[in-house]
Backbone bond lengths (Angstrom), bond angles and torsions (degrees), N, CA, C in turn:
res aa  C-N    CA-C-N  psi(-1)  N-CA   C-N-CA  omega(-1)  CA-C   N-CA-C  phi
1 X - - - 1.451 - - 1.517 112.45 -
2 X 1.418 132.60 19.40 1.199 148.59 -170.92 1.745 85.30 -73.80
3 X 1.726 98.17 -165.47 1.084 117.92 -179.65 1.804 114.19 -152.51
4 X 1.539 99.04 20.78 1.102 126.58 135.84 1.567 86.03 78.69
5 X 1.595 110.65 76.07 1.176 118.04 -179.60 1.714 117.07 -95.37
6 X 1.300 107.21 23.14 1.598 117.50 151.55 1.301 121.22 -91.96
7 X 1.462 121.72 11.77 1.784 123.40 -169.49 1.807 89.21 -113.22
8 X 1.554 111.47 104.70 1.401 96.75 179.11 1.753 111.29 -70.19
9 X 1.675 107.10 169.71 1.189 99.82 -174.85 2.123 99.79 -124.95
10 X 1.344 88.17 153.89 1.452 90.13 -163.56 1.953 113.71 -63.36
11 X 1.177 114.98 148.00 1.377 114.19 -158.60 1.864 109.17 -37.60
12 X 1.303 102.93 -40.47 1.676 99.52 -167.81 1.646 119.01 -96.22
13 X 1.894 102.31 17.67 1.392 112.46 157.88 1.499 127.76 -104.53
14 X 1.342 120.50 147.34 1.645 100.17 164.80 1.341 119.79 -46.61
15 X 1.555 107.73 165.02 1.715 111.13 -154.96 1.856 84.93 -102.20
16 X 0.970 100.13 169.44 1.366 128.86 -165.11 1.394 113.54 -40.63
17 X 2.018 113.18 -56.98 1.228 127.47 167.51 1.302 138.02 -20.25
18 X 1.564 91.74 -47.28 1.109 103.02 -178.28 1.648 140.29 -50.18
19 X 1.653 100.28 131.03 1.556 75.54 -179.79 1.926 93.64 -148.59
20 X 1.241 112.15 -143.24 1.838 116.46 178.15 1.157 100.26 -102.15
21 X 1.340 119.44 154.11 1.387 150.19 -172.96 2.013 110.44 -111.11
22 X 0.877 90.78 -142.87 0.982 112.37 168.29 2.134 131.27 -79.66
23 X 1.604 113.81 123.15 1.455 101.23 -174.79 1.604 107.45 -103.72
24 X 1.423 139.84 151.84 1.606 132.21 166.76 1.535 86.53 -105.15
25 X 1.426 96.64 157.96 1.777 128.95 164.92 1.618 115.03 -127.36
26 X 1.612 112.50 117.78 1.349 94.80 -170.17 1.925 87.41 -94.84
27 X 1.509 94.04 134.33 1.665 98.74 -167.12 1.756 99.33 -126.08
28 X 1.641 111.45 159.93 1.641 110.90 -157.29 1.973 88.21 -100.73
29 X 1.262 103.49 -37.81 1.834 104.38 176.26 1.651 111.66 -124.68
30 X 1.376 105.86 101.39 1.400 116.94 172.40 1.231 123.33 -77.65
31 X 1.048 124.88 2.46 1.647 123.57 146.14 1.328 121.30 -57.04
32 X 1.804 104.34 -78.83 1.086 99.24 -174.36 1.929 126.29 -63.23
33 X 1.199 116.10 -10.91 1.396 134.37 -158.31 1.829 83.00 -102.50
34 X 1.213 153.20 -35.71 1.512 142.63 161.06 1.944 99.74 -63.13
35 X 1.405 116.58 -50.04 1.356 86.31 -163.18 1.056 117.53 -77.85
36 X 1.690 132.88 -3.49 1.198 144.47 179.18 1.678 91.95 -55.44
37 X 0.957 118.63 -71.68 1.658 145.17 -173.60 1.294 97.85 -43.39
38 X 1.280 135.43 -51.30 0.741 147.67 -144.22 1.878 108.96 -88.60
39 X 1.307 86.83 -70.77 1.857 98.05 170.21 1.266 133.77 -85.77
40 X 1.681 120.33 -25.36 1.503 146.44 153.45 1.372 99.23 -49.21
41 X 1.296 100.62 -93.26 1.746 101.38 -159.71 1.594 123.02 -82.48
42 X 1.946 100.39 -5.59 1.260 89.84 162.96 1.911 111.09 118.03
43 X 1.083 106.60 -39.06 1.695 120.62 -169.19 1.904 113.07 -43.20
44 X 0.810 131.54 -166.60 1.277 135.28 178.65 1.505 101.15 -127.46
45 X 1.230 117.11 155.85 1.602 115.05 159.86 1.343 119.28 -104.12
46 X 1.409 104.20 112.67 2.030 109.20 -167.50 1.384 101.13 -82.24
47 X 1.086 113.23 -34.15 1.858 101.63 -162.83 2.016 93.29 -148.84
48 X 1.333 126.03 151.07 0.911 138.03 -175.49 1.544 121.48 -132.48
49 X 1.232 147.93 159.29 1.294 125.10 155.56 2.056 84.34 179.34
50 X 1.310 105.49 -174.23 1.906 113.14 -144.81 1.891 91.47 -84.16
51 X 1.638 102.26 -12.60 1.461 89.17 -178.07 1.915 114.67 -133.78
52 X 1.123 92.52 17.47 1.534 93.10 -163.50 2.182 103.86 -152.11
53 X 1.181 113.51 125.09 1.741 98.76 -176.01 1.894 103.89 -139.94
54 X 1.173 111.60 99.04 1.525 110.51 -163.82 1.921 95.23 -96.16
55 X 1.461 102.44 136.42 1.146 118.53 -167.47 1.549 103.49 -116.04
56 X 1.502 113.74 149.55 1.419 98.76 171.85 1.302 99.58 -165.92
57 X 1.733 134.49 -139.30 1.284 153.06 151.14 1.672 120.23 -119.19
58 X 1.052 97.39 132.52 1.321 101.68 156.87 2.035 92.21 76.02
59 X 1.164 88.09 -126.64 1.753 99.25 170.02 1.563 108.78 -101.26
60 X 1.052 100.00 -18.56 1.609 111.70 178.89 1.714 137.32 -38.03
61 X 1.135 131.42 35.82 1.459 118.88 -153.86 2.089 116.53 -56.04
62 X 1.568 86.80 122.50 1.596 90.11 -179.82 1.318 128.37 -104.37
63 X 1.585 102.87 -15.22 1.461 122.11 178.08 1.365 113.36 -126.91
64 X 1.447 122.83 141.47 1.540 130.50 154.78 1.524 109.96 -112.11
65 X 1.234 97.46 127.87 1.607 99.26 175.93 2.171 106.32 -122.58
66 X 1.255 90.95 103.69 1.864 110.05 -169.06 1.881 91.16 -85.62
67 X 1.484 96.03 128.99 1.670 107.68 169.79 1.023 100.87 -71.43
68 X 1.648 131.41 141.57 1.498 117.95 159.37 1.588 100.82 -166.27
69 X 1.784 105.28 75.04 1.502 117.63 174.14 1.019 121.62 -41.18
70 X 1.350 116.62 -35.49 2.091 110.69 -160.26 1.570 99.20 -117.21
71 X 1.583 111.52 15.04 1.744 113.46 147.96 1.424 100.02 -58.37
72 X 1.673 121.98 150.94 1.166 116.02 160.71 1.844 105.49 -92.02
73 X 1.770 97.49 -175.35 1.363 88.88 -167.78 1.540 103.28 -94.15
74 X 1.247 104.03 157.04 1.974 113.57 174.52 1.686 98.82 -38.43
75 X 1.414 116.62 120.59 1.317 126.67 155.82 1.720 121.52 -89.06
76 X 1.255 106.13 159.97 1.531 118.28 -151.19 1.703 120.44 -63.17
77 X 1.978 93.84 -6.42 0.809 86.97 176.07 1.840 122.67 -125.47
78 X 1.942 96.63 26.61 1.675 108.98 -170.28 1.291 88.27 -74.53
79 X 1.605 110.94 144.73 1.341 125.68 137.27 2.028 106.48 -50.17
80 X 1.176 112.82 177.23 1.202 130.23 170.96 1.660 126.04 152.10
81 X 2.016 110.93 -124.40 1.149 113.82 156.47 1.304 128.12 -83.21
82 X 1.373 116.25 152.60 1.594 118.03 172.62 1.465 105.84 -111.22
83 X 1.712 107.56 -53.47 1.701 109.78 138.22 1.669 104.66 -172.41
84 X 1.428 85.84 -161.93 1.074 100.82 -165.22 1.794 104.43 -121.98
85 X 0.907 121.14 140.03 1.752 133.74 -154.55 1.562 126.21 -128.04
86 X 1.394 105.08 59.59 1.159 110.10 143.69 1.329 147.95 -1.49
87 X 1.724 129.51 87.35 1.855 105.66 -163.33 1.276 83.44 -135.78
88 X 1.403 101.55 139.05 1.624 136.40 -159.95 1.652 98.24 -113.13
89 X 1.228 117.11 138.59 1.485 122.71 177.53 1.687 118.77 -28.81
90 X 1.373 100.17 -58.91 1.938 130.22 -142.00 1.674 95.95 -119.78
91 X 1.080 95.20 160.45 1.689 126.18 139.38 1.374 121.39 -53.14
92 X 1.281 91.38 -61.88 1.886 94.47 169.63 1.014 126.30 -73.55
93 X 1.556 123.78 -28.12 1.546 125.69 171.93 1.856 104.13 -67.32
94 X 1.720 99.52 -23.86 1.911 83.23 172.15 1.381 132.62 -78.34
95 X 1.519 90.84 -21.82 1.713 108.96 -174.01 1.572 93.25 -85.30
96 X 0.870 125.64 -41.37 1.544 110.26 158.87 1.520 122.34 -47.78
97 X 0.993 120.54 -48.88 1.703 122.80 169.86 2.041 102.61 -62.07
98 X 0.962 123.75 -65.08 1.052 117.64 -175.95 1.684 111.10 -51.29
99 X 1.569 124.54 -51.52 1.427 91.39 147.25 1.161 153.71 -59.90
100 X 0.828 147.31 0.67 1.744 167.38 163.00 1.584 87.11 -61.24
101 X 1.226 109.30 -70.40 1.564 119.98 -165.55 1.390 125.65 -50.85
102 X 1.444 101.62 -34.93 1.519 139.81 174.49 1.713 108.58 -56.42
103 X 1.454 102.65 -70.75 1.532 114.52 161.80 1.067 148.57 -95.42
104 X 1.553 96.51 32.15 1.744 112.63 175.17 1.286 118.54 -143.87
105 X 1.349 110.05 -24.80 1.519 117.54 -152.23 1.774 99.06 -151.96
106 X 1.016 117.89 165.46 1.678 125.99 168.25 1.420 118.29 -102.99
107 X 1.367 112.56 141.96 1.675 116.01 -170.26 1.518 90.88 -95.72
108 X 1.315 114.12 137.81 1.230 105.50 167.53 1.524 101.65 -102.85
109 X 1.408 139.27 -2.37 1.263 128.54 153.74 1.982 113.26 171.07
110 X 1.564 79.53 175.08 1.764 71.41 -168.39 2.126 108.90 -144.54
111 X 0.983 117.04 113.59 1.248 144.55 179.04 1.203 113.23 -59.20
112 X 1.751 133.96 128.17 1.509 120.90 127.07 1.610 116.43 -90.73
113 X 1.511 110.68 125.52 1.389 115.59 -175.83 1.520 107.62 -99.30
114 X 1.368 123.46 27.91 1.199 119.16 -173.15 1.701 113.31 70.35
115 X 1.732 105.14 -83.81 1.799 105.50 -179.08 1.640 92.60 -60.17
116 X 1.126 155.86 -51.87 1.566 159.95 -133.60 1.394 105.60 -149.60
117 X 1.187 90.91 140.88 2.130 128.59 154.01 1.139 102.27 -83.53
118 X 1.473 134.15 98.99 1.572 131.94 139.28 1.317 138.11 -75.41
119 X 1.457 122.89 151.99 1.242 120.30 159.03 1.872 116.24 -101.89
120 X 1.015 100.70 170.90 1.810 103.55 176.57 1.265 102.20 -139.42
121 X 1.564 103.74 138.16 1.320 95.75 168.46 1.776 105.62 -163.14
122 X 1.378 141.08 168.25 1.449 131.37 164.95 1.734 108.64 -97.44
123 X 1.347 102.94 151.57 1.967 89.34 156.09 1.475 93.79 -111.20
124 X 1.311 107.12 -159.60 1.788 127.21 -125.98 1.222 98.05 -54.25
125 X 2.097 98.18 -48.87 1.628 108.66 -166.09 1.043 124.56 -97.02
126 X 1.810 115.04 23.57 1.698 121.81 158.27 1.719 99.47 101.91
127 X 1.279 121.22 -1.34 1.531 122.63 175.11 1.327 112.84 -60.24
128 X 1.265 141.49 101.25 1.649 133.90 163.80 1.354 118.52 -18.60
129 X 1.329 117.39 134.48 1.829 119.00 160.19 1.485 99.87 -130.37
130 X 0.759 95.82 146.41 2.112 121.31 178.97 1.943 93.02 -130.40
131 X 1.596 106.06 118.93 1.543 115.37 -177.91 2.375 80.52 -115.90
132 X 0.845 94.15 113.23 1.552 84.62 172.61 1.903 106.35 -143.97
133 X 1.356 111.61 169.41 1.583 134.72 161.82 0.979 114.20 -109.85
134 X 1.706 113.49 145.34 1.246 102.58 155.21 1.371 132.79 -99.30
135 X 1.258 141.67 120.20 1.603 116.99 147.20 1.535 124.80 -12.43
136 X 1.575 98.44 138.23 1.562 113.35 -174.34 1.948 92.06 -63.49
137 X 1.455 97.59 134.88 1.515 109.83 -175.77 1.898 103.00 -59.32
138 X 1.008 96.13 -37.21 1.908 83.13 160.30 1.049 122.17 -37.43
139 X 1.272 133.43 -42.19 1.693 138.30 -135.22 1.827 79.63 -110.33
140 X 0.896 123.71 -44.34 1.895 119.36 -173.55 1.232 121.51 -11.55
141 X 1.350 153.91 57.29 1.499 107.95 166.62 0.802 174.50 78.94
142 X 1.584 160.11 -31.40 1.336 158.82 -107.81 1.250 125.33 -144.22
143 X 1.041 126.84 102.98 1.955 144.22 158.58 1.372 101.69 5.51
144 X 1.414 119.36 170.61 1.650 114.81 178.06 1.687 91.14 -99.11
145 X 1.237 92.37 10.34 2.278 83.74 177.50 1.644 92.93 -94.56
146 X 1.513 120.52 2.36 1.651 110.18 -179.64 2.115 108.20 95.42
147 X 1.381 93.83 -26.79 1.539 92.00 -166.45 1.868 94.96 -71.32
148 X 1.415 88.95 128.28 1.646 119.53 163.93 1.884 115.68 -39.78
149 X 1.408 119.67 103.43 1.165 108.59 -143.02 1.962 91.70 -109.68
150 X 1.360 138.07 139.41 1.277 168.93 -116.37 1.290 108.32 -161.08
151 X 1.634 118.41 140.51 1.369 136.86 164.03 0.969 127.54 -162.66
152 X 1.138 139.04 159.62 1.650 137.74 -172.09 1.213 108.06 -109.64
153 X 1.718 120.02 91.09 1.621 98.30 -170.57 1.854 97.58 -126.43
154 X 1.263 132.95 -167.10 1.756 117.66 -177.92 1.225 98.06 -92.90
155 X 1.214 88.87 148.01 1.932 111.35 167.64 1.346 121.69 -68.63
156 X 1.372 124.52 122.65 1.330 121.92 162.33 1.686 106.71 -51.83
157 X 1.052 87.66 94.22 2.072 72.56 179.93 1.148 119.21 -96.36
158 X 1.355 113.00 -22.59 1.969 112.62 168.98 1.359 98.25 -74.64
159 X 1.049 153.64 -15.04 1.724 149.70 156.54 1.502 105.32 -65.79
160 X 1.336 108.70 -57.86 2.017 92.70 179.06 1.366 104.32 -80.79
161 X 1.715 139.54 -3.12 1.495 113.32 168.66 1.655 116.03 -89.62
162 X 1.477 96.48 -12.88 1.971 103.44 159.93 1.285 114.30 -93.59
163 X 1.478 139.39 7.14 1.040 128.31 137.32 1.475 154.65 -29.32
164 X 1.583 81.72 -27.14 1.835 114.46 178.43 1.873 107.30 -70.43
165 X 1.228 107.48 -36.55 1.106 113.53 -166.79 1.634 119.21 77.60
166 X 1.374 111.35 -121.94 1.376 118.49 -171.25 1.736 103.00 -118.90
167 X 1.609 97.75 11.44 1.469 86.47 174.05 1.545 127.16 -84.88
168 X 1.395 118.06 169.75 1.718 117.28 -169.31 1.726 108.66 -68.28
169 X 1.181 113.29 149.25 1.425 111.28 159.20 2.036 113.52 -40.09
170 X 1.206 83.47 139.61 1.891 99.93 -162.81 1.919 97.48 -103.87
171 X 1.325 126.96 126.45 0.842 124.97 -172.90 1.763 114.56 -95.28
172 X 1.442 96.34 -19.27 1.707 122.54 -172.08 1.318 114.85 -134.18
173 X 1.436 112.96 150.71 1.976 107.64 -161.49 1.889 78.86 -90.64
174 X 1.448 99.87 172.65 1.336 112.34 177.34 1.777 110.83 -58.27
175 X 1.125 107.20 162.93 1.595 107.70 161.78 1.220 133.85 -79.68
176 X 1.125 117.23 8.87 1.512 123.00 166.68 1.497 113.93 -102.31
177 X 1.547 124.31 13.69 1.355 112.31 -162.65 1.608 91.27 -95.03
178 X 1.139 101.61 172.19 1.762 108.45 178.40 1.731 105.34 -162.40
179 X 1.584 108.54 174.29 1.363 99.38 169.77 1.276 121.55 -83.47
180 X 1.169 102.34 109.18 2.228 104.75 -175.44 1.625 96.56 -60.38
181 X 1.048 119.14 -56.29 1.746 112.44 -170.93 1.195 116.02 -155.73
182 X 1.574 120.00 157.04 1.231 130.71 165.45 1.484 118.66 -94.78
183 X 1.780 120.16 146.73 1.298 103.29 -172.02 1.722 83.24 -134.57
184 X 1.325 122.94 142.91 1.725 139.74 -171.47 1.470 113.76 -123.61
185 X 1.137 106.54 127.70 1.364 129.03 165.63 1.842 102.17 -71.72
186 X 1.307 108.78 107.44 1.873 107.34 -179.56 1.267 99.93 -136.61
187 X 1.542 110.49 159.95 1.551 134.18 -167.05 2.045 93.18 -81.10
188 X 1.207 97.87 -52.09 1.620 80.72 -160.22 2.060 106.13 -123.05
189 X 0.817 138.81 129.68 1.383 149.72 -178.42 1.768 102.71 -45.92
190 X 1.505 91.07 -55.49 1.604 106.80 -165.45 1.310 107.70 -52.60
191 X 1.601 112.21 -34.25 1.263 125.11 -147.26 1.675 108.88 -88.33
192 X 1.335 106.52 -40.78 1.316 145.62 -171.53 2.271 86.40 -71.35
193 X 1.269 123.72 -65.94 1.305 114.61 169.47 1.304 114.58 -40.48
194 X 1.281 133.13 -63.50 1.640 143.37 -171.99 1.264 120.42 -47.89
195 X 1.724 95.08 -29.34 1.774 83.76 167.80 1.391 134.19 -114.19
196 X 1.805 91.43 -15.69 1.531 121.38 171.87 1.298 126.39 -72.63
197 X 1.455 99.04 -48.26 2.006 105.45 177.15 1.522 104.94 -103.06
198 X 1.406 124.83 -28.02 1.493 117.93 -174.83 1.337 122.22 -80.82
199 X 1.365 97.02 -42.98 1.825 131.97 161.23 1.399 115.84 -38.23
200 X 1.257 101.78 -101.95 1.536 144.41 -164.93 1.235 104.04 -68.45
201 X 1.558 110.92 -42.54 1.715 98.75 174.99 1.513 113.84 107.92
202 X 1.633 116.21 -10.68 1.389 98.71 152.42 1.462 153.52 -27.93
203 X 0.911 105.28 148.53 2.097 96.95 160.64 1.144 107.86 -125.86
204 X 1.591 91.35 128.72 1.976 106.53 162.13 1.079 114.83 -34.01
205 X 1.691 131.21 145.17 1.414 136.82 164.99 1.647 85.56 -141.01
206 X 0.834 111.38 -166.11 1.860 127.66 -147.96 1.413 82.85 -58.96
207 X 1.243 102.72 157.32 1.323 148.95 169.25 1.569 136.12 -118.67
208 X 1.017 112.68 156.21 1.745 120.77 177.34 1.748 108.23 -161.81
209 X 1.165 101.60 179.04 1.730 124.61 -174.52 1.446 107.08 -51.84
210 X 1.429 103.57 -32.93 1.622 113.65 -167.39 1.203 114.86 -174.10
211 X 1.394 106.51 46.13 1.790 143.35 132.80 1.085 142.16 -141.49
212 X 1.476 114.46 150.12 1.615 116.89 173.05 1.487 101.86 -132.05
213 X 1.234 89.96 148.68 1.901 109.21 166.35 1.460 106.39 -132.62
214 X 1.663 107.37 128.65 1.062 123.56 -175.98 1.148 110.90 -108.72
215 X 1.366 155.68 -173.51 1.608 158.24 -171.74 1.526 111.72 146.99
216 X 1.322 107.44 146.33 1.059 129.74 170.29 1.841 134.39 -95.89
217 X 1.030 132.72 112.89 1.778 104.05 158.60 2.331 81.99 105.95
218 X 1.309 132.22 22.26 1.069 137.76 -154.66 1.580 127.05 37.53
219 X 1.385 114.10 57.68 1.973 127.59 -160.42 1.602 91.20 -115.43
220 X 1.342 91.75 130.76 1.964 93.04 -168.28 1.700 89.04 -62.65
221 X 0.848 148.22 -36.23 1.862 141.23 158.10 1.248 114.54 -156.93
222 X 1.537 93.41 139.87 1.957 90.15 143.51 1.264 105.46 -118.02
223 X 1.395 136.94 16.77 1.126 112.42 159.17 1.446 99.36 -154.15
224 X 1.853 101.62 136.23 1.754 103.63 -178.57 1.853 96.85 -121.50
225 X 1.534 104.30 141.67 1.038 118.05 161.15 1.549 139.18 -93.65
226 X 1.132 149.10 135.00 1.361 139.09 168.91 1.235 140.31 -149.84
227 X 1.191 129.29 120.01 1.419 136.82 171.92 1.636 124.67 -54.74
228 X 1.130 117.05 -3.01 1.579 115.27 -163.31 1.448 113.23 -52.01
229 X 1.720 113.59 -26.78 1.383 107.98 178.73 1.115 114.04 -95.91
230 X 1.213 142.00 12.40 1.214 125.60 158.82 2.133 101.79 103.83
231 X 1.105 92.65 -2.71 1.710 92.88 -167.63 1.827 112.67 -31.03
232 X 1.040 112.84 139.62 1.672 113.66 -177.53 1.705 104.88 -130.96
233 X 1.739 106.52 -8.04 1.802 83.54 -174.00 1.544 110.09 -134.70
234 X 1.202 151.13 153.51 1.234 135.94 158.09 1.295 141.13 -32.52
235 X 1.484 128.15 121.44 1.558 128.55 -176.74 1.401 104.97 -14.51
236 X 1.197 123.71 142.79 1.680 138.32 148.19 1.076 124.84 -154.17
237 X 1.305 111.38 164.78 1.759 105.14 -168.77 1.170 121.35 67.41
238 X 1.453 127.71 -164.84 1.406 149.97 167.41 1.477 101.90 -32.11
239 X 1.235 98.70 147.48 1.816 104.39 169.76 1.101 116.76 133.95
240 X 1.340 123.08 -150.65 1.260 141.79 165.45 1.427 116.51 -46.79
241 X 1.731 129.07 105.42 1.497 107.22 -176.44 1.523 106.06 -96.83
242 X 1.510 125.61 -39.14 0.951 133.54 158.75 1.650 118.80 -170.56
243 X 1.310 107.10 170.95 1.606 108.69 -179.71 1.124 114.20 -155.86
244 X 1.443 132.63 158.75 1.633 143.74 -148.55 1.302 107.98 -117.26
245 X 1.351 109.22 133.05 1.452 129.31 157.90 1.670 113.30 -89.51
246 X 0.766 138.93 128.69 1.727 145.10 -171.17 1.560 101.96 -109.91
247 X 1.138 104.59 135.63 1.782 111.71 -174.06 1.675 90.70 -132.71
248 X 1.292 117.25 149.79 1.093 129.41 163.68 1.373 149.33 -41.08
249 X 1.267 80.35 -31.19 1.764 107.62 -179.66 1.624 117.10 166.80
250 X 1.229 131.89 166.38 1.165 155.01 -117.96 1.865 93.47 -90.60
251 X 1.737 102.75 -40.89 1.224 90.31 173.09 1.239 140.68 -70.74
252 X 1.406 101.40 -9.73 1.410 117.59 -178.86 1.906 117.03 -93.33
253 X 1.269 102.32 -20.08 1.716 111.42 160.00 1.601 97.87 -66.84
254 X 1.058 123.90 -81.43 1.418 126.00 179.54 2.076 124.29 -25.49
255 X 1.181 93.00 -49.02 1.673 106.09 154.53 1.057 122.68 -27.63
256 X 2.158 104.07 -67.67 1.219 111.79 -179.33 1.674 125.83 -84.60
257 X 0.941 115.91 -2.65 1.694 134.50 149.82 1.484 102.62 -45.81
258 X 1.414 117.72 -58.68 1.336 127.94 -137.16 1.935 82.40 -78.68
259 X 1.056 118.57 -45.71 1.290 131.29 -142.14 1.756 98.51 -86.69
260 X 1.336 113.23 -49.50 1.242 109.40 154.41 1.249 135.07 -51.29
261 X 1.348 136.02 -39.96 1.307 149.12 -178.18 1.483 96.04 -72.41
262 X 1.211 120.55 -42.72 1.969 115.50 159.00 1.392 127.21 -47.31
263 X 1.324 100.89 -49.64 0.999 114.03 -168.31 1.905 125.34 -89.72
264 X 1.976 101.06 0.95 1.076 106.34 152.27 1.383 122.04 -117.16
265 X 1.287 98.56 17.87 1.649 101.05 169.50 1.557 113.23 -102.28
266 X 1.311 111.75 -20.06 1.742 108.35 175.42 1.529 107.45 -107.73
267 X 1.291 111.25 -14.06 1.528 92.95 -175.41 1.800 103.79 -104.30
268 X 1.422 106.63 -161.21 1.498 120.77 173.45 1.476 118.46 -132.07
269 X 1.983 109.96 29.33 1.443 94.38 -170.71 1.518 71.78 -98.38
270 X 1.662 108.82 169.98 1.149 130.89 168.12 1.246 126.59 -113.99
271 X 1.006 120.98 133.28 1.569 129.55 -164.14 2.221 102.00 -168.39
272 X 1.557 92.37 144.95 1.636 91.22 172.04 1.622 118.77 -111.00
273 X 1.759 115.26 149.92 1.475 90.94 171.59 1.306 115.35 -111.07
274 X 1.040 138.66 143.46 1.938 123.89 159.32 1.192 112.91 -102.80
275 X 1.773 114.19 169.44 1.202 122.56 163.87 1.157 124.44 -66.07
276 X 1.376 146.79 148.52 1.350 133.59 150.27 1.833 114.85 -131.22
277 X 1.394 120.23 132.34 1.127 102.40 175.19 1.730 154.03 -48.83
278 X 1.767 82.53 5.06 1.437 90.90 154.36 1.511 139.66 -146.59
279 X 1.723 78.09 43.10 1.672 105.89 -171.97 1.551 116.45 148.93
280 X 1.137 131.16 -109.74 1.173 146.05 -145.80 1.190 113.48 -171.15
281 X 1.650 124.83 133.54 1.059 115.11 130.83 1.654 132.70 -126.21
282 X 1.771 114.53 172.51 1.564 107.13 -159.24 1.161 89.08 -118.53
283 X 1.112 137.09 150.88 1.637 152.09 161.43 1.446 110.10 -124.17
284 X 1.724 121.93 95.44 0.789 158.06 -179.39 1.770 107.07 -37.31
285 X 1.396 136.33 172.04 0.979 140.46 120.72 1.134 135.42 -17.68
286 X 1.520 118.20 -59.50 1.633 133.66 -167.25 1.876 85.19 -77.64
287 X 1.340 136.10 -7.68 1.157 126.64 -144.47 1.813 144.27 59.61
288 X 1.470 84.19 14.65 1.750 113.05 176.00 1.702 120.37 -83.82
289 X 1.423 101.07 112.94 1.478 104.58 -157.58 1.332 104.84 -98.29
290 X 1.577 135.14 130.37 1.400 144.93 -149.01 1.710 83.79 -144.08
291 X 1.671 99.93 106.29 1.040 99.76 171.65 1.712 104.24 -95.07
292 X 1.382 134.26 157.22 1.700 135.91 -142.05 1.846 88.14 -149.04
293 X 1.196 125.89 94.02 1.371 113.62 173.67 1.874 101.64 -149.49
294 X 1.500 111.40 162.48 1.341 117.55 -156.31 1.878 98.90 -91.49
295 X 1.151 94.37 -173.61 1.673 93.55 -162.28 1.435 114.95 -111.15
């Protein structure tokens, strides 16, 4: 489940390592919005307290879920999340998620993407989740230009819910799962490049009218963009508070310093950066904050 950090990456991209960290949700009832997380998709609860409940594996924390009642809720027309994407070791570790989902919760749908088997689904307060696998990177895809090639076709899903075999209902995803990628609801494509691939240091992978997939290290994405709804205003409210890009090391935060400070001296998208003591963070256009720190 790497991202195949033997493929070097060219000096003015992120380096191979790279992959997602950690996502926050600013949510109005953190009860019910942890046990969703919790018993739906599976996570553990690492740390708890009356306003804040970070979920993860193992020792691992993958989720923050921040109380914040008198946020209002995402209006129809915030940029933000589309979701958040979950990737589970196996086949069987998915058909295990899809039962969970089965007897707790409702799928709102399920994908073959060619590289991956997904699931779809919302929790309480309408936030996207993507529970997916990948296909062995052999099996991928790809254009004669090399780019990692994608489709939306149906899931065998009685094949990944017998995937499980004869094992017991699973209460927790394996410990190796993590967030493979983030995918964003954004106002402008152009804009969403300038800070993502010019910035940050992505590389383009497939494209459409009103998407992008970005990735690092040759990973069909960790991060997809899209216009399909029409978004016209900056994140607010409930939602997405922010989420991490992980770089290898120190030289590679510094990179993306370098690349931003370019990229607000020749262009005109707007976006801010701060310090943080363990890196950086960027606050986007859409107002989507990508915190960028080493591991």
């Amino acid at each position: 489940m790497d991202t195949d950090a033997s493929r070097d990456a060219p000096d003015d991209r992120l380096p191979a390592g790279t992959r997602i960290g950690r996502a926050a949700l600013r949510v109005a009832d953190l009860d019910e919005t942890t046990a969703f997380y919790r018993d739906v998709v599976g996570l553990a609860v690492l740390d708890r307290d009356d306003d804040r409940a970070t979920l993860g594996v193992a020792e691992t924390p993958l989720l923050v879920l921040e109380r914040d009642p008198d946020s209002p809720e995402r209006g129809p027309t915030d940029a933000g999340l589309f979701h958040t994407a979950f990737r589970v070791p196996s086949r069987a570790a998915l058909g295990e998620a899809l039962a969970r989902v089965r007897d707790r919760w409702r799928l709102d749908g399920a994908s073959d993407h060619l590289v991956s088997e997904a699931l779809y689904l919302d929790d309480p307060e309408g936030n996207g989740v993507e529970i997916y696998r990948d296909r062995p990177r052999e099996e991928w895809p790809a254009d004669d230009d090399g780019t990692i090639r994608m489709a939306t076709e149906p899931l065998d899903i009685e094949g990944v819910a017998g995937a499980t075999g004869d094992s017991a209902f699973a209460d927790r995803v394996p410990p190796s799962t993590d967030v493979g990628h983030m995918h964003l609801e954004v106002t402008s494509l152009s804009a969403f490049e300038a800070v993502y691939v010019d910035g940050l240091g992505f590389e383009v992978g497939m494209t459409g009218p009103n998407v992008r997939f970005v990735a690092a290290g040759g990973y069909h994405h960790h991060l997809g963009a899209n216009t399909w709804q029409g978004r016209t205003t900056p994140a607010g409210g409930r939602g997405l508070a922010w989420f991490e890009v992980v770089v290898p090391d120190a030289t590679a935060v510094e990179a993306v310093r370098d690349r931003l400070d370019a990229v607000a001296v020749d262009g005109d998208i707007e976006f801010v950066v701060d310090e943080r003591e363990d890196g950086i963070a960027v606050t986007d256009a859409d107002g989507i904050e990508i915190r960028v720190r080493t591991e």
